[in-house]
C-alpha positions in Angstrom: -7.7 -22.5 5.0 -5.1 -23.0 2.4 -1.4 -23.2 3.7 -0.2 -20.1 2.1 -3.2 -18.3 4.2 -2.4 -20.1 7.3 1.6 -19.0 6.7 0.8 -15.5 6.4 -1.6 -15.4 9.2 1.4 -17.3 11.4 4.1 -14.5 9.8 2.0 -12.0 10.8 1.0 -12.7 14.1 4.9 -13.5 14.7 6.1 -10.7 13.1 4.0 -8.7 15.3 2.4 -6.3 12.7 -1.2 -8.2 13.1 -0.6 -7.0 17.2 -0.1 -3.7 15.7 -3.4 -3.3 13.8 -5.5 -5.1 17.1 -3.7 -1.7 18.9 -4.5 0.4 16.6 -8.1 -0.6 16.6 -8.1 -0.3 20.1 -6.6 3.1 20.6 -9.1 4.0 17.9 -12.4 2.4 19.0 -12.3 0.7 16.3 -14.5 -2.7 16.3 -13.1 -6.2 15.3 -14.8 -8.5 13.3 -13.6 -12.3 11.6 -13.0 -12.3 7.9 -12.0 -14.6 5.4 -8.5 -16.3 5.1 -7.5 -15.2 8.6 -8.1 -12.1 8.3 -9.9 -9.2 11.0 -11.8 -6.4 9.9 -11.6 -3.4 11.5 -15.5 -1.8 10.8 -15.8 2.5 10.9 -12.5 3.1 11.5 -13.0 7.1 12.1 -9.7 8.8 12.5 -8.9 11.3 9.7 -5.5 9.7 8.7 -4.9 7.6 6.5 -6.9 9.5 3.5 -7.9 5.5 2.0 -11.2 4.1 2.7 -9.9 1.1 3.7 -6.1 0.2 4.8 -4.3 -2.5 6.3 -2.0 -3.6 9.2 -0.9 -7.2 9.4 -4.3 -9.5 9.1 -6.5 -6.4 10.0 -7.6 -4.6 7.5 -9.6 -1.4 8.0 -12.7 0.0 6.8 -14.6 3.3 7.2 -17.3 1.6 6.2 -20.0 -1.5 7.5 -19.6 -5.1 6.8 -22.0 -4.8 4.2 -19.3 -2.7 2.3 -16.8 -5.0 2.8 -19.2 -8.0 1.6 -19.8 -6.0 -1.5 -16.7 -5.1 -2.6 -14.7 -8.6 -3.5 -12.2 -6.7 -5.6 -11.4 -4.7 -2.7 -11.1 -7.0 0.0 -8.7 -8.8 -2.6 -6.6 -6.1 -3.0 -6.3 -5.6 0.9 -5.7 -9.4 1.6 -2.9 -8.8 -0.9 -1.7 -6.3 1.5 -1.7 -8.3 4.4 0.8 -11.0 2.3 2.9 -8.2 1.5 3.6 -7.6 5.4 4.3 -11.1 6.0 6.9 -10.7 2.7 8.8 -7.8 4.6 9.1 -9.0 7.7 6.2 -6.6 9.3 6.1 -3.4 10.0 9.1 -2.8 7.6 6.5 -2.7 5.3 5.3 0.6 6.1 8.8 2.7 6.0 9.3 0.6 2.8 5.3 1.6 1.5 5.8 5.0 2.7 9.3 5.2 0.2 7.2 3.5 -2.9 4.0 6.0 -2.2 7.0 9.2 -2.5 8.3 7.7 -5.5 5.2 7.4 -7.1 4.1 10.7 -6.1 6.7 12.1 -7.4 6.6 10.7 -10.6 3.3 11.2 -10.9 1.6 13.2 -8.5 -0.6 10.2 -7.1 0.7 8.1 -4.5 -0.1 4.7 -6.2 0.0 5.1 -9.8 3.7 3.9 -9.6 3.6 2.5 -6.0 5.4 -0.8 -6.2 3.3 -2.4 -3.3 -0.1 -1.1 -4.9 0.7 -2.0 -8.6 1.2 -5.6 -7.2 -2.0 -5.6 -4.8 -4.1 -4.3 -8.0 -4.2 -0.9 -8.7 -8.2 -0.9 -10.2 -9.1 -2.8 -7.2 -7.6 -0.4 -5.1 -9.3 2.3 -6.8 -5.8 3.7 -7.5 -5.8 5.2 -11.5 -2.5 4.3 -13.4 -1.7 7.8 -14.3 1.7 8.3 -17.1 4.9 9.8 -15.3 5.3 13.0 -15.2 8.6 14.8 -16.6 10.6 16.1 -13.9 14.0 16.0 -15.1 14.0 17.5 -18.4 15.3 20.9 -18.6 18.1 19.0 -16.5 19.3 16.8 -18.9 18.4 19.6 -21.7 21.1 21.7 -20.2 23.8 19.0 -19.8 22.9 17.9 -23.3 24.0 21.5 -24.6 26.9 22.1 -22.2 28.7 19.5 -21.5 32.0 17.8 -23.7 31.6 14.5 -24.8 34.9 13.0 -25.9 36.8 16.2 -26.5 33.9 17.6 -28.5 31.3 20.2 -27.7 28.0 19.1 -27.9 26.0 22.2 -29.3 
């Protein structure tokens, strides 16, 4: 395993959020399997929540689906491992607050939760079958009206 690997997989079994996904799995059910690069995967994960087909805690990273899946989808597993650095980068479980702000922004700018998601834009946004949709407008008639109402040195601005 190449050092950076083996760091993250000591940050993240330090940090505790690699504890976190082996209780999640087990309050869910959920089987363990070894990966690649230290990592676990967590094989037909059923709850309803998260919405993704495959999500990450720590070094576990969840699947609804089989190993199979997992073996067949490189670019996806890539994207999740990416996910897994990205908790040993914040500390841990900061990273889902911090996730959960980024996935609002982007929502609100443009109605998908990872178009402008800064963790998903740097894990891949193809791989993680997330489109990169434009943003969306929100603040115009806003800065219309201050445009046509408001004095700018001394002046009125028609």
């Amino acid at each position: 395993m190449r050092a950076a690997l083996h760091i993250r997989r000591v940050a993240n079994a330090t940090n505790l959020s690699t504890a976190a996904g082996l209780l999640l799995a087990a309050l869910t059910r959920t089987s363990i399997e070894r990966g690649p690069n230290g990592l676990l995967f967590g094989t037909k994960y059923q709850p309803r929540l998260p919405l993704a087909d495959a999500f990450t805690v720590g070094n576990v990273i969840f699947y609804r689906a089989d190993r199979h899946y997992i073996d067949s989808r490189p670019e996806l597993l890539g994207h999740e491992s990416a996910h897994a650095t990205q908790y040993a980068w914040c500390l841990g479980l900061p990273f889902l607050p911090l996730y959960g702000a980024c996935a609002t922004f982007s929502l609100w700018r443009t109605g998908d939760p990872g178009s402008r998601n800064f963790f998903e834009r740097n894990a891949g946004l193809a791989a993680g079958g997330y489109p990169n949709l434009p943003t969306l407008v929100r603040l115009a008639p806003l800065w219309t009206f201050l445009a046509h109402n408001m004095t700018w040195q001394g002046r009125h601005q028609p």
